[in-house]
DSSP file (Angstrom, degrees, kcal/mol; ACC not computed):
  #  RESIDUE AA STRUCTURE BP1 BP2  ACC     N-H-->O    O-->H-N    N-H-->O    O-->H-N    TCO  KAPPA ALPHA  PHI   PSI    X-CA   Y-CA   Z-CA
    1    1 A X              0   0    0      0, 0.0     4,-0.1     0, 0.0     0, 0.0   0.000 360.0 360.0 360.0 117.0   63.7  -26.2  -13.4
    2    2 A X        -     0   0    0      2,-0.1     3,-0.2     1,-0.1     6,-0.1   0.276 360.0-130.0 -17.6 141.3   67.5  -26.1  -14.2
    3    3 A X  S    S+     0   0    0      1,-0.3     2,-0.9     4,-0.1    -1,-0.1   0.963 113.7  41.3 -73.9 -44.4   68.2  -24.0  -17.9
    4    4 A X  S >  S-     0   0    0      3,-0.1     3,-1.5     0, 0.0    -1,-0.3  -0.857 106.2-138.9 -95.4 101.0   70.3  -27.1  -18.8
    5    5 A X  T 3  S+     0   0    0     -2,-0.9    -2,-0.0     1,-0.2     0, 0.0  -0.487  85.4  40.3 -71.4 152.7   67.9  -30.1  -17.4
    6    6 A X  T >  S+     0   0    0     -2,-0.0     3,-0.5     0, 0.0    -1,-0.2   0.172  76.9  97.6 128.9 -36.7   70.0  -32.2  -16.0
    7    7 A X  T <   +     0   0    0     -3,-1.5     3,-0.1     1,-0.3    -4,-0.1   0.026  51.0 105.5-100.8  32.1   72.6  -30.5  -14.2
    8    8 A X  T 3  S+     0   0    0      1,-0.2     3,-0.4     2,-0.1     4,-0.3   0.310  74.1  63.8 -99.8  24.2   71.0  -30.7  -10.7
    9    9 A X  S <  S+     0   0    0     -3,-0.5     2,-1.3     1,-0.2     3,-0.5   0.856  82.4  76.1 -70.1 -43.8   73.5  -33.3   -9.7
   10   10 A X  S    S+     0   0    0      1,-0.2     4,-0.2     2,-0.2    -1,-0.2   0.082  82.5  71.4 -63.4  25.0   76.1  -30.8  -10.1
   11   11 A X  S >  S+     0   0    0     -2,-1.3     3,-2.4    -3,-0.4    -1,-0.2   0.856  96.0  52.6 -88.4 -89.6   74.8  -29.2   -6.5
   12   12 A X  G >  S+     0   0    0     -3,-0.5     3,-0.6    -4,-0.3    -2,-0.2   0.485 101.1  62.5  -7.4 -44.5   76.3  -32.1   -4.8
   13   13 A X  G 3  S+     0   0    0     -4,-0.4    -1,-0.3     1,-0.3     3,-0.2   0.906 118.9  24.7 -53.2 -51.1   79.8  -31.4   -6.7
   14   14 A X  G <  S+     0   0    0     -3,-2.4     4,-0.5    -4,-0.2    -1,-0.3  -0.370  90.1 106.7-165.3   5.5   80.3  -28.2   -5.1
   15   15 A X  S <> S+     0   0    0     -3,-0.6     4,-0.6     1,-0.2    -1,-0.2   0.741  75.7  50.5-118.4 -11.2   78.4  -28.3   -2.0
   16   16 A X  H  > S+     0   0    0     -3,-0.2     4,-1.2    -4,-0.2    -1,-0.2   0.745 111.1  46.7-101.5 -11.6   81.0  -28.5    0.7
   17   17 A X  H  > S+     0   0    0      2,-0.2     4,-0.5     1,-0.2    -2,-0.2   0.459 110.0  63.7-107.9  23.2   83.3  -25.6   -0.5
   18   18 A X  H  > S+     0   0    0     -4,-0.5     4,-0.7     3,-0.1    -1,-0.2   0.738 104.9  39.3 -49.0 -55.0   80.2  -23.8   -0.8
   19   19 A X  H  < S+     0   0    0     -4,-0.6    -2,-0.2     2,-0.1    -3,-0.1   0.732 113.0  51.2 -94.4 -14.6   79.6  -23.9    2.1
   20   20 A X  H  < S+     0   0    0     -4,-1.2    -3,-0.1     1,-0.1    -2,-0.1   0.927 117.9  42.1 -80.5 -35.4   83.2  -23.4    3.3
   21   21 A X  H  < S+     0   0    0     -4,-0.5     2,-0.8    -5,-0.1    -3,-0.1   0.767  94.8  96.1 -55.3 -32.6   83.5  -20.0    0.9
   22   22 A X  S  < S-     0   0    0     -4,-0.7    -1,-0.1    -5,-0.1    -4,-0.1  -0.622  70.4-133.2 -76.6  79.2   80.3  -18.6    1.5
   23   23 A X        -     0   0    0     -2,-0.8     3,-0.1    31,-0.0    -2,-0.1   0.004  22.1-121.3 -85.5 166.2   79.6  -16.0    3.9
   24   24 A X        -     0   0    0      1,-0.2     2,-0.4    -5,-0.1    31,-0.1   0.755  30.0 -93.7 -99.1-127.6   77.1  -16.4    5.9
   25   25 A X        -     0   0    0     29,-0.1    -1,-0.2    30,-0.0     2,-0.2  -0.899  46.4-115.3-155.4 140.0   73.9  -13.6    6.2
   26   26 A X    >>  -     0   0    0     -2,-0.4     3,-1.0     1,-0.1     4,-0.8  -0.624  21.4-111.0 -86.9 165.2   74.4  -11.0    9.1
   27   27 A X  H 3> S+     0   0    0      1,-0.3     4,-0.8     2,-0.2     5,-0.1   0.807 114.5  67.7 -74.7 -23.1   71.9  -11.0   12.2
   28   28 A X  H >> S+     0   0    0      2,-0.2     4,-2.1     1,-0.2     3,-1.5   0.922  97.9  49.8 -63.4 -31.7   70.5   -7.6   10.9
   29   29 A X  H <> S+     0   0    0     -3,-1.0     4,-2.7     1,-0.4     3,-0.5   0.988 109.1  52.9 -68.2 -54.5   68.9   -9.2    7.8
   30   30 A X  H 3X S+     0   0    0     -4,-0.8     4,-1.7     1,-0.2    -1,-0.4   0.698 112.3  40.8 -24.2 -45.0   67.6  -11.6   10.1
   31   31 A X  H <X S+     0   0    0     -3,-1.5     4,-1.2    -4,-0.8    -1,-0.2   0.830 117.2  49.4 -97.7 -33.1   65.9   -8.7   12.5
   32   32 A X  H  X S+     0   0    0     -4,-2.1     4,-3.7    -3,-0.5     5,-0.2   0.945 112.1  49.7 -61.6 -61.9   64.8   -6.7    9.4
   33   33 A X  H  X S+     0   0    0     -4,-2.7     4,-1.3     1,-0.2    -2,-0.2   0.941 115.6  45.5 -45.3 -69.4   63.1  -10.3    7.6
   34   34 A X  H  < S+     0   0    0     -4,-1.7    -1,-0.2     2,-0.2    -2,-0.2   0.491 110.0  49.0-102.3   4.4   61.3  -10.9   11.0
   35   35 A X  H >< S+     0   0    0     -4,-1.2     3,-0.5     2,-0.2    -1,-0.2   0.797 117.1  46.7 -51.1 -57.6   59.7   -7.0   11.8
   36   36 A X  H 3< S+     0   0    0     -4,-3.7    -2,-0.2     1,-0.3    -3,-0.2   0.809 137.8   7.3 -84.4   3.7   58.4   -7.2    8.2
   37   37 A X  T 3< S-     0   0    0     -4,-1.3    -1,-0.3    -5,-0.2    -2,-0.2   0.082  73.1-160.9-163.3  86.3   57.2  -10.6    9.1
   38   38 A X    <   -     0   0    0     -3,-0.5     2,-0.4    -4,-0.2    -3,-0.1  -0.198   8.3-179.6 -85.2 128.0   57.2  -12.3   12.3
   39   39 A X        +     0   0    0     -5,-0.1    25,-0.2     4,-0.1     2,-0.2  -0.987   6.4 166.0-140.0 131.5   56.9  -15.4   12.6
   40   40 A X    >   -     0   0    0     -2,-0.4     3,-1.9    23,-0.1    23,-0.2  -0.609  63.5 -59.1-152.8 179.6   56.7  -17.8   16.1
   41   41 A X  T 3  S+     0   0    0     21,-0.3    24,-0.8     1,-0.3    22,-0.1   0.895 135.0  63.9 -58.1 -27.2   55.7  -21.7   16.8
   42   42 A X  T 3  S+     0   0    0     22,-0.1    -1,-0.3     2,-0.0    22,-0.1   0.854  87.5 106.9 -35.2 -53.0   52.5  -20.9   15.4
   43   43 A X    <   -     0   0    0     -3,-1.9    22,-1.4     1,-0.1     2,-0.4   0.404  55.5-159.9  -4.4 132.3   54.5  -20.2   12.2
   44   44 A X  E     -a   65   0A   0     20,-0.2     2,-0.2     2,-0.0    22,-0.2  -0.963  24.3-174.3-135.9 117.4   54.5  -22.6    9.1
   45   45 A X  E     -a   66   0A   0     20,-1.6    22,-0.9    -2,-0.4     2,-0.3  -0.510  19.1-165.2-106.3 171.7   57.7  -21.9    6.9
   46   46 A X  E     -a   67   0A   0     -2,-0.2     2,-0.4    20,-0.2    22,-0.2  -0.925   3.3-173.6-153.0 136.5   58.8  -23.0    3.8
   47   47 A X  E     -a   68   0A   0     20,-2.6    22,-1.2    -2,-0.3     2,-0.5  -0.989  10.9-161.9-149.3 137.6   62.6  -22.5    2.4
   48   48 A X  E     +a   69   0A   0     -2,-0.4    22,-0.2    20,-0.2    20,-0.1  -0.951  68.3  15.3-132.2 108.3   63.1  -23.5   -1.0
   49   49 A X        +     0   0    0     20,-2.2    -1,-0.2    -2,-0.5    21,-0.2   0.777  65.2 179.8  82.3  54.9   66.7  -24.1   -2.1
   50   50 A X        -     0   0    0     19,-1.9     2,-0.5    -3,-0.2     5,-0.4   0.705   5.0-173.0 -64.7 -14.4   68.5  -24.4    1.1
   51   51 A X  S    S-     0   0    0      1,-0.2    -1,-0.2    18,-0.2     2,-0.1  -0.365  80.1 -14.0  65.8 -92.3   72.1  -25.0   -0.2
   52   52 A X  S    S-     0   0    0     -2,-0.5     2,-0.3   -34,-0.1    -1,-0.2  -0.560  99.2-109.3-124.0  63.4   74.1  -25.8    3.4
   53   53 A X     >  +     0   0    0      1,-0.2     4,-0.7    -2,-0.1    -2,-0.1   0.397  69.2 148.4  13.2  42.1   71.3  -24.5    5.4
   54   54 A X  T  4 S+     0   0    0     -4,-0.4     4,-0.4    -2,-0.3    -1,-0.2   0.862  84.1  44.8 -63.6 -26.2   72.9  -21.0    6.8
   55   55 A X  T >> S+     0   0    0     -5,-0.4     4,-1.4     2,-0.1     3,-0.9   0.913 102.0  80.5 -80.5 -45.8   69.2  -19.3    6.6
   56   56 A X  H >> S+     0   0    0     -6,-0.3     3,-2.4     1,-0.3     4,-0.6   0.715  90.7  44.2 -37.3 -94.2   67.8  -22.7    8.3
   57   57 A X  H 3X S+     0   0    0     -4,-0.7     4,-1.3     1,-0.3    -1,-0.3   0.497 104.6  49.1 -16.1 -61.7   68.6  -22.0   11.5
   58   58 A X  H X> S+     0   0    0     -3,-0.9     4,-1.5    -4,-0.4     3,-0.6   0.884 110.7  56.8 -64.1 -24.7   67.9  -18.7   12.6
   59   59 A X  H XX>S+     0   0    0     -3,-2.4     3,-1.3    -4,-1.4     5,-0.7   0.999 109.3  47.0 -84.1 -60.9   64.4  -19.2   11.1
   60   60 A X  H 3<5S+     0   0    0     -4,-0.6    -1,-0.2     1,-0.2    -2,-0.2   0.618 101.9  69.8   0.9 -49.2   64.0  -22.6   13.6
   61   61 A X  H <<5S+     0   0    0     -4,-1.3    -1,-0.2    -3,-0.6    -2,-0.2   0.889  83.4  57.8 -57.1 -52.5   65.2  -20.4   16.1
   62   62 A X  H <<5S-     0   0    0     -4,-1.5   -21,-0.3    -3,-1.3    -1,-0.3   0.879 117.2-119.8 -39.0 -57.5   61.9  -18.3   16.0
   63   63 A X  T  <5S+     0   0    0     -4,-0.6     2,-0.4   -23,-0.2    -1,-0.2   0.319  70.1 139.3 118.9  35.1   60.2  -22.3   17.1
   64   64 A X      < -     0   0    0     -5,-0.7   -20,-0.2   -25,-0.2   -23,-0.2  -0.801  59.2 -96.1-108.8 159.4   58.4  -22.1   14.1
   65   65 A X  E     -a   44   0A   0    -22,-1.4   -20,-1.6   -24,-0.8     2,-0.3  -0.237  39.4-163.1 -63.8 154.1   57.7  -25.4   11.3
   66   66 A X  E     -a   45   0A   0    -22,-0.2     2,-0.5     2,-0.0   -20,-0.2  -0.955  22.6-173.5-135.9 113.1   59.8  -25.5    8.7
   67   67 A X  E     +a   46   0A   0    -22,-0.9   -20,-2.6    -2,-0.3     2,-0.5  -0.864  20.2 179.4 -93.6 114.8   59.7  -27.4    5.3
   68   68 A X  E     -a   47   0A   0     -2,-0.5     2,-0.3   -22,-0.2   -20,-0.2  -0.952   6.5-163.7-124.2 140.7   62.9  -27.0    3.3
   69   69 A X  E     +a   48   0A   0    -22,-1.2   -20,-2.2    -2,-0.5   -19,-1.9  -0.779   8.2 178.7-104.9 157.5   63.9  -28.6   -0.2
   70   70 A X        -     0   0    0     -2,-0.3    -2,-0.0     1,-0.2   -22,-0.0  -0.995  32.3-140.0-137.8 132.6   67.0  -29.2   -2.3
   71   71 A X  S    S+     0   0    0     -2,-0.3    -1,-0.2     2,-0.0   -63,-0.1   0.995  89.8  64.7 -51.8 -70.7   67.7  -30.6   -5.5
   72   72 A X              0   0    0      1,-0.1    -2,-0.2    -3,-0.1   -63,-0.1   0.292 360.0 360.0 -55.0-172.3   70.8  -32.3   -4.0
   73   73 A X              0   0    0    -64,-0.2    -1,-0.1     0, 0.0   -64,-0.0   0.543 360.0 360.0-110.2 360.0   71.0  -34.6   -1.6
């Protein structure tokens, strides 16, 4: 829940130079995340505030499902 309810439209404002400003996660976090927990199509994910989806992907990669939500649209 937002601090000011309300304001999750304001995602949406913002969301494409977000995504152009933002840099992106390096492949070590990535190799670190999936040693301390590996995860393969068996795999059932969840990603919760995906913003422009830069994490989405590598976690796909593994083949495993993925549910992700966003306030925005």
């Amino acid at each position: 829940m937002p601090v000011i309810k309300g304001l999750e439209w304001t995602f949406d404002t913002v969301a494409a130079a977000y995504e152009k400003w933002r840099p992106g996660y390096p492949d070590e976090l990535y190799r670190m995340l999936f040693t301390y927990r590996p995860i393969d199509p068996s795999s059932q994910a969840v990603e919760v505030g995906i913003g422009g989806g830069q994490a989405t992907l590598p976690v796909l990669e593994t083949g495993c499902g993925l549910t992700a939500a966003e306030c925005g649209e």
